[in-house]
C-alpha positions, 0 to 999 in steps of 0.5 A: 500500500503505496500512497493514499489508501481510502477504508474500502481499500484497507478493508479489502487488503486486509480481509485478503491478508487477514484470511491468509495470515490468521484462517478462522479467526473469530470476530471475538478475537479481532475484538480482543486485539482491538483491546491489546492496540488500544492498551499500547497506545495508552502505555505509550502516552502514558510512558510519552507525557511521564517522560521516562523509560526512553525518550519522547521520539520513541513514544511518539513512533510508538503512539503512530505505530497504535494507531496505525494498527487500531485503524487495521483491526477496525478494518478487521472487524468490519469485515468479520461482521459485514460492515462497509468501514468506509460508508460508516466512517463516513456517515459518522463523521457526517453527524460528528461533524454537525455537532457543536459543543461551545455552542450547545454543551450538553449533547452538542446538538440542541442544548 
């Protein structure tokens, strides 16, 4: 994956990748590996904004290298449950984006 990749692409790569690397695996195991990428991204902010055990570079990589992945899993388990992960990141971000929490701070939308 060279470039600009959308969702659609990811998704189909890596249900290809994914069938071939990890046969049978269940869409409760995919979700599993969601929790372990979203703890190392947690771990590395945590160890980047305490400063210690290495140094701020390190946890910066780090932190990219979580979301990269936590971005491949989500395609994973869309695929797992059927999911288009381009049309729902878009549709989502659709609704997200119309809300506006200055202006109507305790539910974004009307109040």
């Amino acid at each position: 994956m060279d470039g600009i990749i959308d969702f659609n692409q990811l998704q189909h790569e890596h249900k290809e990748w994914s069938a071939h690397n990890f046969p049978g695996q269940t869409p409760e195991e995919i979700i599993l590996k969601l929790g372990e990428e979203t703890g190392e991204l947690m771990g590395a902010y945590a160890h980047l904004t305490r400063e210690y055990r290495g140094n701020k570079k390190r946890w910066a990589m780090e932190i990219e290298d979580a979301i990269g992945d936590i971005t491949i899993v989500l395609a994973g388990i869309c695929s797992a449950l059927g999911i288009n992960y381009q049309e729902t990141v878009e549709k989502v971000w659709k609704d997200v984006k119309q809300r506006d929490w200055i202006e109507h701070s305790m539910n974004g939308i009307t109040e």
